[in-house]
ZADRENKE-999737 format. One line per 3 residues: number of its first residue (from 1); their letters; for each residue x, y, z of C-alpha. Coordinates in steps of 0.2 Angstrom, whole numbers, plus 2048, in hexadecimal, padded with zeros to 3 digits. Example, Ala and Ser with C-alpha at 12.3 -4.5 7.8 and 13.67 -1.06 7.14 Angstrom:
1	AS	83E/7EA/827 ~ 844/7FB/824
END
This chain:
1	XXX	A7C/9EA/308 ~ A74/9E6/31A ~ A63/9EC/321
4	XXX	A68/9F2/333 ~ A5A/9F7/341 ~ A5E/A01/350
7	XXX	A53/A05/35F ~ A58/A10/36D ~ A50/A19/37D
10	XXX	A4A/A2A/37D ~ A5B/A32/383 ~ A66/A3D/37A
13	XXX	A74/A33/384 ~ A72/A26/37B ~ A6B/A2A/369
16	XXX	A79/A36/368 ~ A88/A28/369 ~ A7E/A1E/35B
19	XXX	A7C/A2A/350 ~ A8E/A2A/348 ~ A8D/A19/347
22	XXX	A7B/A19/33B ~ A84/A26/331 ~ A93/A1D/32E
25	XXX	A89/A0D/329 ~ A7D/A17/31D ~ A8B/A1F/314
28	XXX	A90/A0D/311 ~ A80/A0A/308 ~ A79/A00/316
31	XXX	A68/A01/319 ~ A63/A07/32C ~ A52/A08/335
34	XXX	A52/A13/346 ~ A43/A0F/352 ~ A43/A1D/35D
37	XXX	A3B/A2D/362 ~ A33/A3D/358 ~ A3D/A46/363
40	XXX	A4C/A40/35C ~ A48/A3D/349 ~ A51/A4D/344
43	XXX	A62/A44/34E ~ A5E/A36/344 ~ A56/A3B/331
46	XXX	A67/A46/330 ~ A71/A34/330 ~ A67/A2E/321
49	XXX	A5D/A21/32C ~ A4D/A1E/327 ~ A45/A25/338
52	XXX	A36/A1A/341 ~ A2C/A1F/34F ~ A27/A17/35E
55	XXX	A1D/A26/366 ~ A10/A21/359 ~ A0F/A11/363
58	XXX	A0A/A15/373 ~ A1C/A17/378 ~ A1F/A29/37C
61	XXX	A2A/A31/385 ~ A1F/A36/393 ~ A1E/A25/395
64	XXX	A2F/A20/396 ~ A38/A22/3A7 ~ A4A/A22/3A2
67	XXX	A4F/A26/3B6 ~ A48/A18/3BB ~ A4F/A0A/3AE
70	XXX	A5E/A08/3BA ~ A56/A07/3CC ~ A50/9F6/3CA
73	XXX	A49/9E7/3C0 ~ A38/9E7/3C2 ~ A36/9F6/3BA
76	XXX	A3F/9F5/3A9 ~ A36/9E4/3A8 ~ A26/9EC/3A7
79	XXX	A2D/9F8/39E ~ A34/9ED/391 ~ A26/9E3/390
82	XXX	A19/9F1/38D ~ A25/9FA/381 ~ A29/9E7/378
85	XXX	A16/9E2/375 ~ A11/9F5/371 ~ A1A/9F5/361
88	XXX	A19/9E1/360 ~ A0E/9E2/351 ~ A16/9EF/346
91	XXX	A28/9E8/34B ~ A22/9D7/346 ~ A1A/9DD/335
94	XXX	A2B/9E7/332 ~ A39/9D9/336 ~ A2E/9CF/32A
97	XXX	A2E/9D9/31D ~ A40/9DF/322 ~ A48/9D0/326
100	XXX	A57/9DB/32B ~ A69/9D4/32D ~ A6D/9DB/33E
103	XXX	A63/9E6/34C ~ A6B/9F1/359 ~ A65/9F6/368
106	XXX	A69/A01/375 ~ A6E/9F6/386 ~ A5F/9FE/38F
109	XXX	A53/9FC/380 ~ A4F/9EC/385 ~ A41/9E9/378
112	XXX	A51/9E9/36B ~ A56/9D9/371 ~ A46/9D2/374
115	XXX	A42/9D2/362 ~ A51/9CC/35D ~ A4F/9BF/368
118	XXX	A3C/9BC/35F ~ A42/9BB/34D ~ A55/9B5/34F
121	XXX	A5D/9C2/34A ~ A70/9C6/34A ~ A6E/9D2/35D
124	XXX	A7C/9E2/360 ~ A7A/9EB/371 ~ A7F/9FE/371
127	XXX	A84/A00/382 ~ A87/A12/384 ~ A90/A13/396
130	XXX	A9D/A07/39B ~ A99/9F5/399 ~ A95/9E8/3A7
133	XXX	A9B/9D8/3AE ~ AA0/9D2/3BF ~ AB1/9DC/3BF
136	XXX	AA8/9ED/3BA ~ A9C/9EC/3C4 ~ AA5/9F4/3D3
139	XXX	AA9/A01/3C8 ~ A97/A03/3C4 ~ A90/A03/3D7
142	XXX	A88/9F2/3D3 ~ A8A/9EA/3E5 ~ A86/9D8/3E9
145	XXX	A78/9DE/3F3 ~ A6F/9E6/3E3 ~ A73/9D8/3DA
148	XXX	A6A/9CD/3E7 ~ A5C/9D9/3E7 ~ A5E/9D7/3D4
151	XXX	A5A/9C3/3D5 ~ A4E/9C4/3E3 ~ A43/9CE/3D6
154	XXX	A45/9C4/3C7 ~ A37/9B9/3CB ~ A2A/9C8/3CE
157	XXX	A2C/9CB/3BB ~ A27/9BB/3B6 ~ A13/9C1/3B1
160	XXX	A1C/9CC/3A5 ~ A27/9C1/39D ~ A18/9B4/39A
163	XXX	A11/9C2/391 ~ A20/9C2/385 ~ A20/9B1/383
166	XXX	A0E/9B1/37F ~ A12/9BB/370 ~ A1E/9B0/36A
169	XXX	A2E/9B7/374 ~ A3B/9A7/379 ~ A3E/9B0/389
172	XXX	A40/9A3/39A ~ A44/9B3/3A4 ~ A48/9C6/3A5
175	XXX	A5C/9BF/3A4 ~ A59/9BC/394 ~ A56/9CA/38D
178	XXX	A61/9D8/39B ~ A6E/9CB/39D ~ A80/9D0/397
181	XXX	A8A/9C4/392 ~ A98/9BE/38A ~ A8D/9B8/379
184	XXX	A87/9C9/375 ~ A8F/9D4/36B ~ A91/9E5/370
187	XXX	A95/9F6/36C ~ A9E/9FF/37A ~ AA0/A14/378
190	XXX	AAF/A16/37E ~ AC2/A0E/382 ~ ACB/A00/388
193	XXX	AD4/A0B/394 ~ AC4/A14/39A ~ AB9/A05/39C
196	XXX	ABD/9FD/3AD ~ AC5/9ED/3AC ~ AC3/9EC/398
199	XXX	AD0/9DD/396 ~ AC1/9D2/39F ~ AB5/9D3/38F
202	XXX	AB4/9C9/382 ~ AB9/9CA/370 ~ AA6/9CE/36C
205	XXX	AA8/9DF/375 ~ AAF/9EB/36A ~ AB5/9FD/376
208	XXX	AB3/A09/367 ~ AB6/A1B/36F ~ AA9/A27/371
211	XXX	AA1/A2F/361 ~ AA0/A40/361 ~ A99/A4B/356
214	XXX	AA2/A5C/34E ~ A9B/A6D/356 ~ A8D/A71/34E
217	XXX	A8D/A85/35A ~ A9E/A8F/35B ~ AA0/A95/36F
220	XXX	AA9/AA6/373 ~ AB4/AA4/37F ~ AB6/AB6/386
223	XXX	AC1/AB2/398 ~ AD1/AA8/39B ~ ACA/A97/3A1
226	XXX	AB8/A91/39C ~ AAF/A87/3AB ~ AA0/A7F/3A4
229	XXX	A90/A77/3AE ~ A82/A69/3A5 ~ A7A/A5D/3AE
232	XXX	A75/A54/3A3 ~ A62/A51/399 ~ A59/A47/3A6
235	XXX	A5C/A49/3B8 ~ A5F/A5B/3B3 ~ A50/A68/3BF
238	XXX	A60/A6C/3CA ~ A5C/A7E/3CD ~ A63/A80/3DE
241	XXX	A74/A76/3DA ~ A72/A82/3CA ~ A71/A91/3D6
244	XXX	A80/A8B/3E2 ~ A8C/A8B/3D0 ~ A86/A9D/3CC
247	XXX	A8C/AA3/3DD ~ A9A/A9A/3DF ~ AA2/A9F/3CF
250	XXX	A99/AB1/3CC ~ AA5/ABE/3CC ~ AB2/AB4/3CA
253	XXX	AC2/AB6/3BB ~ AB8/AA5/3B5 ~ AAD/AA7/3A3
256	XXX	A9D/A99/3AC ~ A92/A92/3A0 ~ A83/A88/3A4
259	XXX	A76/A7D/39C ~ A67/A79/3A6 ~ A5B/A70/39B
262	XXX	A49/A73/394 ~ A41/A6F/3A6 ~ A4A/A7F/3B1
265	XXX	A44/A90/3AD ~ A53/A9D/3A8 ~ A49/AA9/3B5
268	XXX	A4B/AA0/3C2 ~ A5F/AA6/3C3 ~ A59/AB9/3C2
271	XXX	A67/AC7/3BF ~ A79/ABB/3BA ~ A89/AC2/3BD
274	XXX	A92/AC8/3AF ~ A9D/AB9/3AD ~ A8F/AAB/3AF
277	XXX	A82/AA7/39F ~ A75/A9B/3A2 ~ A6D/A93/392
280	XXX	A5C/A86/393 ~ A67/A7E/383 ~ A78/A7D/37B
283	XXX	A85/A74/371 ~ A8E/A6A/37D ~ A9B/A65/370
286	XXX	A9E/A7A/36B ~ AA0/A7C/37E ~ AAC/A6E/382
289	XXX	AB8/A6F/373 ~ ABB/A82/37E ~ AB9/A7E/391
292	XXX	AC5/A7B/39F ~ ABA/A72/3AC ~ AA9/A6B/3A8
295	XXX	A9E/A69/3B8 ~ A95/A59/3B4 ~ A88/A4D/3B9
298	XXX	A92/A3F/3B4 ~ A8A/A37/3A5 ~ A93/A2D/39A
301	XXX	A90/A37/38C ~ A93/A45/392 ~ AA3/A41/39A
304	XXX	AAA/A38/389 ~ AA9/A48/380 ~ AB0/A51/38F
307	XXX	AC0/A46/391 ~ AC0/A45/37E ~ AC4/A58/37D
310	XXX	ACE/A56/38C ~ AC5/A60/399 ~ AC7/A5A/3AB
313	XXX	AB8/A57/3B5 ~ AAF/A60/3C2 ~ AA2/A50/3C7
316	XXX	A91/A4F/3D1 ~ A88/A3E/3CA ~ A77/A3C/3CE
319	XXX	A73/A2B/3C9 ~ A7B/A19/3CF ~ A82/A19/3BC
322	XXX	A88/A2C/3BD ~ A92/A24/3CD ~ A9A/A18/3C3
325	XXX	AA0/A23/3B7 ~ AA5/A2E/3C4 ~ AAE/A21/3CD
328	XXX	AB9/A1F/3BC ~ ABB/A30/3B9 ~ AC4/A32/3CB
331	XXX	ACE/A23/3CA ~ AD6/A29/3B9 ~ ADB/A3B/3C1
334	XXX	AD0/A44/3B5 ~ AC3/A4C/3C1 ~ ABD/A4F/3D3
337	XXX	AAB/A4A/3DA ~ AA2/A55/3E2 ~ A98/A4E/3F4
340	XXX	A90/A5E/3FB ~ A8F/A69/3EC ~ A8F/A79/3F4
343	XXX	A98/A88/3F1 ~ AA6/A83/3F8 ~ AAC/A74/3F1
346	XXX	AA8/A79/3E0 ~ AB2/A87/3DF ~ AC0/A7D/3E7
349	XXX	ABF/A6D/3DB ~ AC0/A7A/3CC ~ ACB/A83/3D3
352	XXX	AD8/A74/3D7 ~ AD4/A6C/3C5 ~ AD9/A7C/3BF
355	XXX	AEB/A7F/3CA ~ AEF/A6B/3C8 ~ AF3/A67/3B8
358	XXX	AF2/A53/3BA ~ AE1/A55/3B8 ~ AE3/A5C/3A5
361	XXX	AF0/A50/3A3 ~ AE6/A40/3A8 ~ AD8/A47/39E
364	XXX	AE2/A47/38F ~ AE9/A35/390 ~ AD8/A2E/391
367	XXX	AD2/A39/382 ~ AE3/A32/377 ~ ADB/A23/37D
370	XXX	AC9/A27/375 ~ AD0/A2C/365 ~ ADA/A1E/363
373	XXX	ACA/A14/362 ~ AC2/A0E/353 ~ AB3/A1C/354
376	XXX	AA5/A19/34A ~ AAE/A11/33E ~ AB3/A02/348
379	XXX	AA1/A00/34E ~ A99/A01/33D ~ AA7/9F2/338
382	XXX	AA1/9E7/347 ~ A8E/9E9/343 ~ A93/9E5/330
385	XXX	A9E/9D7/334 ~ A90/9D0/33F ~ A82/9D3/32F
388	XXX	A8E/9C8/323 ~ A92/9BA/330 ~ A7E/9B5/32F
391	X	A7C/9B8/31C
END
């Protein structure tokens, strides 16, 4: 049996893809170590992973920008850098004792790679939203003006990748660790058909549909059609757009659910109209498998499970990668983006989702699509396959 170690960043958008993927690998009597979060060790203890925190190591949360991974290189270098050499010393210790077969790392954990790098071993990227080349990349918003800034920056990260190096990293420069190329191999959650111009990846990358977990809360639905508003974990303090959804669909013959996160106070909406319920939290899987339209920020993950249940989107990104995934969304006919997101235009995008029916239609293709995949299963077989090639 393998020894498999996982690392991830602190989002539930990209624990939650991975975790049907550990579970499957332990219930083949692989061994799996999970570097993450204590936020998340519930999410991960409940897989049979043997859980290990990185909090403990002067790698908190607080301290962990996730908004900001995206906007530019700089940045994640520091980041990775600081997040690399704070656990340096434990990782080192445990690899040794370890010596595991395989690591996999989130695509934005950059550390991951790092230390596979360090002590040569077999590397797997999760990649959690759609993966990137030169052909996705328009998808993606990736214009050759942030690619140049991209460059142009490269060589103000060069005190941090000496300080790799002097801990025994065989890093020459930041490419090596965020660079996505054709060698690795990678995990991509979700499908050929969804991902933009998947036919342009190589055999390494394996398109294994979404992974979505079973309801773990029963919704009522109480009114004919279901609308239902999220935006998301992260970029999530929305309360005015929050507001504008309330009186834009009160009173209306639509049953409105809403989650609005931790960080937004439920009396900040006041007296709700009889049809609208606003919750801090909720099962977003118990809500989908119910609703007609989700009004969505656009994150991968939450538009996998969307599509997956097939319910058309309603979509207001707020991100460059939200864009992307946006972008694809539109071009497939399964949702309608929202520019202004006032009153107006909310209640008319649901209302046309809901009075056209090529939305649902074009939602349902893509989710064949995603079940089609290989799930967990498939993903669990690569990272396997990949253990016994170096035994």
């Amino acid at each position: 049996m393998s020894k498999i170690v996982f690392f991830s960043i602190p989002a539930h958008g990209h624990i939650n893809p991975t975790l049907g993927v550990v579970k499957e690998l332990v219930s083949r009597g692989h061994s799996v170590w999970y570097y993450s979060y204590n936020i998340m060790k519930e999410k991960i203890l409940s897989t049979g992973a043997t859980f290990v925190s990185c909090d403990d190591h002067n790698l908190s949360m607080e301290k962990m920008d996730v908004p900001r991974l995206g906007k530019d290189i700089v940045f994640p270098t520091k980041l990775l850098v600081d997040c690399t050499l704070a656990i340096d010393d434990k990782v080192s210790k445990d690899m040794a004792e370890l010596r595991p077969d395989c690591i996999v790392a989130d695509s934005m954990a950059l550390w991951g790679k790092a230390v596979a790098l360090k002590f040569g071993i077999p590397f797997v990227s999760s990649t959690t939203t759609f993966a990137f080349n030169k052909y996705s990349a328009k998808i993606m918003g990736q214009s050759p003006v942030e690619l140049l800034k991209m460059l142009f920056s490269i060589p103000k990260t060069s005190k941090d990748i000496k300080r790799l190096q002097g801990k025994g990293y065989p890093v020459k420069n930041i490419l090596d660790i965020i660079g996505s190329d054709e060698s690795s191999h990678t995990i991509v959650y979700t499908s050929p058909e969804f991902q933009p111009c998947s036919e342009t990846f190589s055999d390494k990358y394996a398109f294994v549909g979404p992974s979505v977990r079973p309801a773990a809360e029963k919704i009522e639905k109480v009114m004919d059609k279901l609308i239902y508003i999220s935006m998301g974990t992260v970029n999530n303090a929305l309360v005015d757009f929050y507001k504008t959804c309330i009186a834009a669909l009160g009173n209306t013959d639509y049953q409105v659910i809403m989650s609005v996160g931790k960080n937004v106070s439920l009396e900040a909406f006041g007296d709700l109209p009889k049809n609208v319920s606003v919750f801090s939290h909720l099962d977003q899987i118990g809500v989908l498998e119910k609703a007609d339209v989700f009004v969505s920020h656009c994150g991968m993950n939450s538009v996998n499970e969307s599509l997956y249940f097939e319910v058309p989107l309603v979509m207001f990104p707020q991100t460059v990668e939200q864009a992307g995934v946006c972008r694809r969304v539109s071009q497939l006919g399964a949702g309608i983006q929202l520019f202004k997101g006032n009153e107006k235009e909310i209640l008319n995008s649901i209302n046309a989702i809901l009075n056209d029916s090529t939305y649902k239609k074009n939602a349902t293709k893509i989710a064949e699509g995603f079940k089609n995949c290989s799930g967990a299963k498939g993903a669990a077989d690569k990272i396997i396959a990949l253990c016994n090639n170096y035994k």
